[in-house]
C-alpha positions, -999 to 999 in steps of 0.1 A, spaced: -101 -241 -460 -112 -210 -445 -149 -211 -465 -151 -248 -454 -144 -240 -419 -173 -212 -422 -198 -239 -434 -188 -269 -414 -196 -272 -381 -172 -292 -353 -162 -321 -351 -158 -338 -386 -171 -375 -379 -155 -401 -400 -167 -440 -388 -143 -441 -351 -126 -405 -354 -135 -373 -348 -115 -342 -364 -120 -309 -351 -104 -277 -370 -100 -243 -356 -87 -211 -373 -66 -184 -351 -34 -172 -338 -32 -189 -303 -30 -222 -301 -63 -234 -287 -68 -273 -264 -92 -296 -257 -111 -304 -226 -140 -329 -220 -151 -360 -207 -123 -378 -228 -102 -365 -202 -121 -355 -171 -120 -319 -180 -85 -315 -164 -66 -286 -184 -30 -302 -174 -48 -334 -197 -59 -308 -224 -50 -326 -257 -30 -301 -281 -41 -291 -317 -13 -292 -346 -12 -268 -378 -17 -286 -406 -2 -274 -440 -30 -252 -452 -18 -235 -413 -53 -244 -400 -51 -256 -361 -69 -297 -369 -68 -322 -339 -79 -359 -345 -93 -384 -318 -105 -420 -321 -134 -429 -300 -160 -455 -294 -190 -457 -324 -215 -450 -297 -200 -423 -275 -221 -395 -264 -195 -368 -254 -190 -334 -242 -161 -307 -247 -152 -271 -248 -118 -250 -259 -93 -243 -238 -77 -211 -246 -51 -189 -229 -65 -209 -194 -101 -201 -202 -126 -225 -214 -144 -214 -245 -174 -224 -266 -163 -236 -302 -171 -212 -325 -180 -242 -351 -202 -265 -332 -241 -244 -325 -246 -280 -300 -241 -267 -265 -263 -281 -231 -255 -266 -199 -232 -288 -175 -254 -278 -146 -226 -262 -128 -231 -231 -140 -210 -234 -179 -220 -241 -209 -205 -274 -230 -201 -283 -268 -216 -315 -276 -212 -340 -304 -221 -379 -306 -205 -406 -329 -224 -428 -352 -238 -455 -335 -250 -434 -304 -287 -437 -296 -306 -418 -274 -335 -426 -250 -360 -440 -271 -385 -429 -244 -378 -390 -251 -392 -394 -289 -427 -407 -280 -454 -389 -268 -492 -392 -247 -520 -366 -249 -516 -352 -217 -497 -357 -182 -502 -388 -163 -491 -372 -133 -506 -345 -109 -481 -322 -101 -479 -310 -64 -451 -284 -49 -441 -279 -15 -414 -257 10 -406 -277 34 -389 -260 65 -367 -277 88 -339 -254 103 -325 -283 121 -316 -302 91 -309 -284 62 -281 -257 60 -308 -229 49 -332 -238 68 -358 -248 41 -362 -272 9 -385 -275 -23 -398 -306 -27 -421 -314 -61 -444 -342 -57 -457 -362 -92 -485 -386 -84 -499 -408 -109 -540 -404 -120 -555 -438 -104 -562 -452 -70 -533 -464 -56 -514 -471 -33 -481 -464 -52 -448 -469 -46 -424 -437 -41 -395 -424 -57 -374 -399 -43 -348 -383 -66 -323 -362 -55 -307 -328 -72 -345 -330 -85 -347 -296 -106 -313 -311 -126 -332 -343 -133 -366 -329 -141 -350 -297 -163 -320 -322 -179 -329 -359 -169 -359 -356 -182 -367 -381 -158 -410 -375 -154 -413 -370 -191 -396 -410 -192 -413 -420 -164 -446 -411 -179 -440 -428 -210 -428 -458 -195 -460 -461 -174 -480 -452 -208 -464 -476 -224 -468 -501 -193 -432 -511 -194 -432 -498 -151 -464 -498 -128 -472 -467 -116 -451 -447 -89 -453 -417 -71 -425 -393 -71 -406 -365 -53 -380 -344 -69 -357 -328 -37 -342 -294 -47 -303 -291 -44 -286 -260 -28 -261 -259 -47 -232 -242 -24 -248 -268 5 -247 -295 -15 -215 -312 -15 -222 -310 25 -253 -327 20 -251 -349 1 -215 -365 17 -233 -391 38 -252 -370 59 -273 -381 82 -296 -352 86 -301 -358 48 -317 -389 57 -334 -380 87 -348 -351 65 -359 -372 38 -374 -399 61 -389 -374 81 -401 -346 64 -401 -356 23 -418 -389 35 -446 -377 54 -454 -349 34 -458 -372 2 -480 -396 25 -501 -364 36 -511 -359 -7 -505 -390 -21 -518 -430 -18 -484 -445 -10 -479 -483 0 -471 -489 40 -436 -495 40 -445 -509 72 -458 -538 53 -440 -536 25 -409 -536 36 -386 -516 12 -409 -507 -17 -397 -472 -17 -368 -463 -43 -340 -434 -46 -325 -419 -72 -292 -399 -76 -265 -388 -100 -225 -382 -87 -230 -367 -54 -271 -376 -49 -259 -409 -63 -235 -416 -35 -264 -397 -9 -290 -424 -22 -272 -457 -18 -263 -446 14 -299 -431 25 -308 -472 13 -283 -484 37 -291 -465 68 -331 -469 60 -334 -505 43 -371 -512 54 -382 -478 38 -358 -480 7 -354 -510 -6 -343 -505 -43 -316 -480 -52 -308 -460 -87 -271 -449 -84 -259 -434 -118 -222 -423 -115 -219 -423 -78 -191 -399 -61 -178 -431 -39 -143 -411 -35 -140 -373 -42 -106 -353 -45 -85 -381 -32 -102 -391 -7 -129 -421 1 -167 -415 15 -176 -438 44 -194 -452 25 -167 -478 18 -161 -485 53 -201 -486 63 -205 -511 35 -177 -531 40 -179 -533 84 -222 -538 85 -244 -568 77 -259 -572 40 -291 -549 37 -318 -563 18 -312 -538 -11 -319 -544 -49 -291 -521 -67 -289 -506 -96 -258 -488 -108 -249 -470 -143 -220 -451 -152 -200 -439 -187 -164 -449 -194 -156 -414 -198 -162 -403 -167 -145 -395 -137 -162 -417 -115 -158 -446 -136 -135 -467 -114 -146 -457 -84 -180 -471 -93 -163 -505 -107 -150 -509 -74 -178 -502 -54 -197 -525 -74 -174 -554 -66 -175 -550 -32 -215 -545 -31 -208 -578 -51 -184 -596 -23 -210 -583 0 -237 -603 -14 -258 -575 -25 -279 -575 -54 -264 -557 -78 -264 -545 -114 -238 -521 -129 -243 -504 -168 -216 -491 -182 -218 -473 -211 -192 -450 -240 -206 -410 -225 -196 -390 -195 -205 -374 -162 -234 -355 -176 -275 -356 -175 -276 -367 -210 -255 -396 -204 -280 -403 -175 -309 -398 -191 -302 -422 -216 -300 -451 -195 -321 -444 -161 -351 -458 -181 -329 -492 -178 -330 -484 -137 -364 -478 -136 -377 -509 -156 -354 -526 -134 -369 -513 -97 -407 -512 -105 -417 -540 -131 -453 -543 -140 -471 -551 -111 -477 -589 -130 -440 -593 -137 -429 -589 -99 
């Protein structure tokens, strides 16, 4: 067992189940988005009779999911799985998929070249923002415009993980989207939770300064005549962020992208619930995606049925993966073929 262990990587993947074997005195446990990285959740491994720690879990064919040790209360890599992607919190995770998961089939195709023009700006405003300044990374599209906008929040995670330009690219290549513009707003990190919690000088700064700075370099449509053409994009925290951004600024942002929105955080809910719940229906077209494995999960089933009761347009998919950029990634090309059709399928 111990020259298999050497040669095998973690976990063994047999049709639904998973298997994961470990050699070692202490007793090591898992942690992951099978159950939402909580150590008092940890599941337990069992020595089997060759006195080899094994621990077996069924799962969906098509889960994407993400895991490390838990050892002595310290996470820890496994030392027989080389697939690790950083959680963007600052750790590194394991990662393993089942079977039947497929990724996004717009990361394996390529163009000669960039389709984009890549701008990138500070943008100062001590009024707003905790420090005082922001960097914003502007993407227009080679042609003549005017083009829609897209602002994504926690931008460096979703360009360096979401991959989000390099699908964006290939879905206008492809003409599966029309051309849009793009900018990618830079997360604080030890601001962000702040930020991001329904705050209003988050809006007023993207409005304000992201907005008018994008209009000073790039052909954008007159939201003053087309009212709402403008998306938003966010993930957890920038998800909750951009579907309220939509509702306080309708007429600028009229179609939303909230992937695993953080709708209720340690117990407690956003106003977001009350503000959607206590105002009139916004003309918003929304678009919502989250993994069953993942915290947020329920929290985003409920916010979608009362977006529903509400008589919003709404879509919500659900899919076997966790609160990670991979997960997202995988289905925000569904989002963005969703928001900005070909300009002859509108």
């Amino acid at each position: 067992m111990a020259r298999y262990l050497h040669r095998c990587n973690n976990p063994q993947i047999l049709k639904n189940e998973a298997t994961w074997f470990h050699r070692g005195k202490k007793k090591p446990e898992l942690i992951g988005d099978f159950n939402f990285w909580n150590p008092e959740k940890a599941l337990s491994f069992t020595r089997n009779q060759k006195g080899i720690w094994e621990m077996h879990l069924t799962l969906p064919e098509d889960a994407y999911l993400e895991y490390a040790f838990w050892i002595d209360k310290k996470r820890r890599l496994d030392p027989q799985n080389n697939n690790k992607v950083h959680n963007g919190l600052g750790e590194w995770n394991n990662y393993f998929y089942m079977p039947g998961f497929v990724g996004s089939p717009f990361l394996q195709k390529e163009f000669n070249g960039s389709l984009f023009k890549n701008e990138s700006r500070i943008l100062y405003d001590n009024l707003r923002l905790a420090n005082g300044k922001r960097r914003v990374s502007f993407y227009t599209p080679f042609g003549e415009g005017p083009f829609p906008l897209l602002v994504i929040f926690d931008g460096q995670e979703y360009l360096e993980y979401g991959k989000v330009i390099q699908i964006i690219e290939v879905l206008i290549g492809l003409g599966e989207i029309r051309p849009i513009a793009v900018a990618l707003v830079e997360n604080i990190y030890k601001n962000r939770f702040v930020e991001y919690a329904c705050n209003d000088g988050t809006v007023s700064f993207i409005t304000r300064n992201v907005i008018s700075t994008a209009r000073s370099i790039m052909p954008l449509v007159d939201t003053t005549e087309q009212k709402g053409a403008f998306g938003i994009l966010g993930a957890s925290m920038g998800g909750l962020m951009a579907l309220y951004s939509a509702l306080r600024e309708p007429s600028i942002f009229g179609k939303v992208m909230c992937q695993a929105g953080a709708f209720k955080m340690f117990g407690d809910d956003f106003s977001i619930y009350e503000f959607v719940d206590g105002t009139n229906t916004k003309p918003l077209k929304i678009w919502m995606n989250v993994g069953r494995f993942d915290f947020l999960w329920e929290e985003n089933l409920r916010m979608k049925e009362l977006l529903s009761k509400k008589g919003y347009q709404v879509e919500l998919i659900e899919n076997n993966g966790g609160h990670n950029y991979t997960t997202w990634r995988n289905y925000v090309h569904l989002g963005l073929k969703a928001m900005f059709p070909p300009q002859n399928d509108k």
